[in-house]
C-alpha positions as CSV (number, residue, x, y, z in Angstrom):
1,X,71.3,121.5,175.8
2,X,73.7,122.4,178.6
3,X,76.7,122.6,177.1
4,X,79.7,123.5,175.3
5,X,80.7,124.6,172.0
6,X,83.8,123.6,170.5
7,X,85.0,127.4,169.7
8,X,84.8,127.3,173.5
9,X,86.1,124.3,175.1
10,X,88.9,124.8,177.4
11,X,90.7,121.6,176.0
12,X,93.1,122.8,173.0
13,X,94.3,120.0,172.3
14,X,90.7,118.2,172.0
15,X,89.7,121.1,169.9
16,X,93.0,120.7,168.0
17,X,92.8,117.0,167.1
18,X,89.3,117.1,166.0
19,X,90.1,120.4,163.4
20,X,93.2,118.5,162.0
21,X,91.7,115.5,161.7
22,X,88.8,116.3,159.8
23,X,91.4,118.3,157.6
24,X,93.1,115.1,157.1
25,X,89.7,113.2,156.5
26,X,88.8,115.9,153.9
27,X,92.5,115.7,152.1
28,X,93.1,112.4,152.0
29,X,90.0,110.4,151.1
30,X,87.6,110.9,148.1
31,X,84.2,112.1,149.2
32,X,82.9,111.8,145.0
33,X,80.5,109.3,146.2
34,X,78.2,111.7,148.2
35,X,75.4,113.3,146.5
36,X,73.6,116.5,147.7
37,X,70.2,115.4,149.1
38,X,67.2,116.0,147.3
39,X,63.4,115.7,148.3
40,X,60.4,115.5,146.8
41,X,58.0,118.9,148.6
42,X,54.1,118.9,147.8
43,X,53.7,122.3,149.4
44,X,51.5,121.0,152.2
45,X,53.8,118.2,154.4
46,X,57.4,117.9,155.7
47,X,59.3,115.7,153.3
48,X,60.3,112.5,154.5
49,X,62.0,110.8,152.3
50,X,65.8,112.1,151.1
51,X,67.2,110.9,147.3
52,X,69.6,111.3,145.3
53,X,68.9,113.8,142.4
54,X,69.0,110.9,139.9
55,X,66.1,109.2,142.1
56,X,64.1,112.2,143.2
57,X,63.9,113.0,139.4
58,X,61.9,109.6,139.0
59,X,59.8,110.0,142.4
60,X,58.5,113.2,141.5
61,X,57.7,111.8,138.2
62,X,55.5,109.4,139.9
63,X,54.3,112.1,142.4
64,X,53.4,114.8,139.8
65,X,51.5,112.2,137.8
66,X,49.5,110.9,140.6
67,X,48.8,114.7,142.0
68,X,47.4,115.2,138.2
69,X,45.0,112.8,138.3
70,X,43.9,113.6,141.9
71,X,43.5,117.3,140.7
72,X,41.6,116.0,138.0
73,X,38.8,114.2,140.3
74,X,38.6,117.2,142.5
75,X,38.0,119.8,139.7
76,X,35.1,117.3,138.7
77,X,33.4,117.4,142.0
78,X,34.2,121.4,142.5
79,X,37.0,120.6,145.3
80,X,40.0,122.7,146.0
81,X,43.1,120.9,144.1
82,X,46.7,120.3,145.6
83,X,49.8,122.1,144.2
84,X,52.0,120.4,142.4
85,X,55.3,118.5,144.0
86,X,58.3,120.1,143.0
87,X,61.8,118.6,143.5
88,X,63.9,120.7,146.9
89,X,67.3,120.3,147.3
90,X,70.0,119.0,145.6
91,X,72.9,122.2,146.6
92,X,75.6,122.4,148.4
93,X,75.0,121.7,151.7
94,X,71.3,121.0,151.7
95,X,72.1,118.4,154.0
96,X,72.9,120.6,156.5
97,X,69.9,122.9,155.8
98,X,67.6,119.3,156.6
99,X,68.4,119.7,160.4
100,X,70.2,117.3,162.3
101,X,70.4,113.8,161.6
102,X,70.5,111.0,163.8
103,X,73.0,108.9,161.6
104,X,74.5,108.4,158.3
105,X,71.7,108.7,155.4
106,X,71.4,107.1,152.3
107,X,69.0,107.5,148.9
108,X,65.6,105.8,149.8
109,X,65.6,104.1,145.8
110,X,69.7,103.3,145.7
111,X,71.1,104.2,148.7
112,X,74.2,106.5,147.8
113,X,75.2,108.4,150.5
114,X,73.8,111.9,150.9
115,X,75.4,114.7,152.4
116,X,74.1,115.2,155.9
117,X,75.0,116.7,159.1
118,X,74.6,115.2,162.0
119,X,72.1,116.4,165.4
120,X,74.3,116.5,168.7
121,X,73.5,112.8,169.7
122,X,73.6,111.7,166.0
123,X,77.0,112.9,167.1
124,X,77.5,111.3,169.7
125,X,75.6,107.7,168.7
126,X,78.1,107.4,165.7
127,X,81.2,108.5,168.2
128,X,80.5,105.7,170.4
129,X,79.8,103.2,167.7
130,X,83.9,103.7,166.6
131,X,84.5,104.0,170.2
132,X,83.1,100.9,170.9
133,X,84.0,98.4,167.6
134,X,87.0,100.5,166.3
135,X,87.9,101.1,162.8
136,X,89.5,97.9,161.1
137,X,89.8,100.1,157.9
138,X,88.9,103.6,156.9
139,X,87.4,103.7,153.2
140,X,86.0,106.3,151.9
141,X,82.5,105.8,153.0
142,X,84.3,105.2,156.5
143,X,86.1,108.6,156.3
144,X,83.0,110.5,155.4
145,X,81.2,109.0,158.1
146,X,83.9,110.2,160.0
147,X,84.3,113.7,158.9
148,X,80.4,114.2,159.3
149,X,81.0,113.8,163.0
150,X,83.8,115.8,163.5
151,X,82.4,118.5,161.3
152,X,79.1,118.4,163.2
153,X,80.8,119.3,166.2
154,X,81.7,122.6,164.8
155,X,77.8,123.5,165.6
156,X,76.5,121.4,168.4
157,X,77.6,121.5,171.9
158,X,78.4,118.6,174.4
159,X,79.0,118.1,178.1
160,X,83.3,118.0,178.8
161,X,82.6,113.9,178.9
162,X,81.8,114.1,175.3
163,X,84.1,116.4,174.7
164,X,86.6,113.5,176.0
165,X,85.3,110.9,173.8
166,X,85.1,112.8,170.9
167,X,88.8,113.8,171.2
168,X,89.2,110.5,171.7
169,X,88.2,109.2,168.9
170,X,89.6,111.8,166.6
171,X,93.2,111.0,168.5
172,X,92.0,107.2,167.5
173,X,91.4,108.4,163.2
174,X,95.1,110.2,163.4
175,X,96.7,107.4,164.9
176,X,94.9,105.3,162.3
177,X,96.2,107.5,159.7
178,X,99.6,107.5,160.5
179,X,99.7,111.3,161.5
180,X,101.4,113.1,164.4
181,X,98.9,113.9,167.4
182,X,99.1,115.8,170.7
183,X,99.6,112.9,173.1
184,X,97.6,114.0,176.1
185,X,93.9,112.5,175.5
186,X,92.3,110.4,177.9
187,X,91.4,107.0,177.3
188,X,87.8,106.7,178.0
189,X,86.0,103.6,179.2
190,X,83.2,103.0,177.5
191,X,81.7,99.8,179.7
């Protein structure tokens, strides 16, 4: 991408009110609800589903005991055998070690929200989305899906129209909030 990262963006007070507010974000709401993400990894394919620990525990239950009995027929007939699944994940920021994603992501079995970070147009999708309906109420799982984007920005980069909206919208979460903000950010049109 052709862009900009937000260490050096020539707008301050963008790069201002998108640092304070995902301070604010982080102080004020209770993020307990997000797990670490977990995946299930056979040694041979990408994962592609994420879980909660508590989830992933049972899917590689059901994993191991079907890569058992597979192993089983193949020793029979003389054929190589496939490792055994083992359960990846589940620290700190493993989220952010799954690459960008392109929205908010949830257990596959119970949908908790994991901990993710976001690509540079997962960014950018879920900016305009507020942009474009507003926020009636922030909640926690609002203000997590909030703080993801603004903390995503810290390592994508984005044209200086992006850099506009996002500003925007973090000018939008303060005012929300009921905190002081630097008054100069444009208003963008999104139609």
């Amino acid at each position: 991408m052709n862009g900009i990262s937000i260490e050096n963006t020539d707008d301050l007070e963008i790069k201002y009110n998108i640092e304070y507010c995902n301070k604010i974000l982080y102080k004020k709401f209770n993020f307990h609800h997000v797990e670490n993400i977990c995946w299930i990894n056979n040694g041979y394919e990408e994962h592609c589903y994420e879980y909660c620990y508590k989830c992933a525990e049972k899917e590689l239950e059901k994993s191991t005991s079907v890569t058992k009995s597979v192993n089983r027929n193949f020793k029979k007939r003389g054929l190589d055998t496939f490792e055994l699944p083992f359960l990846d994940g589940g620290w700190d920021g493993a989220g952010s070690d799954c690459g960008g994603q392109d929205g908010p992501v949830h257990c596959e079995e119970c949908g908790i929200t994991l901990d993710y970070s976001l690509s540079s147009s997962g960014v950018m999708e879920e900016c305009w989305h507020f942009l474009k309906y507003g926020l009636e109420k922030i909640n926690d799982e609002v203000a997590f899906e909030l703080y993801s984007i603004f903390e995503s920005c810290s390592y994508n980069e984005y044209n200086v129209e992006d850099w506009k909206k996002l500003g925007r919208l973090a000018k939008i979460v303060l005012e929300k909030l009921g905190e002081i903000i630097s008054s100069n950010t444009e208003v963008i049109d999104l139609d």
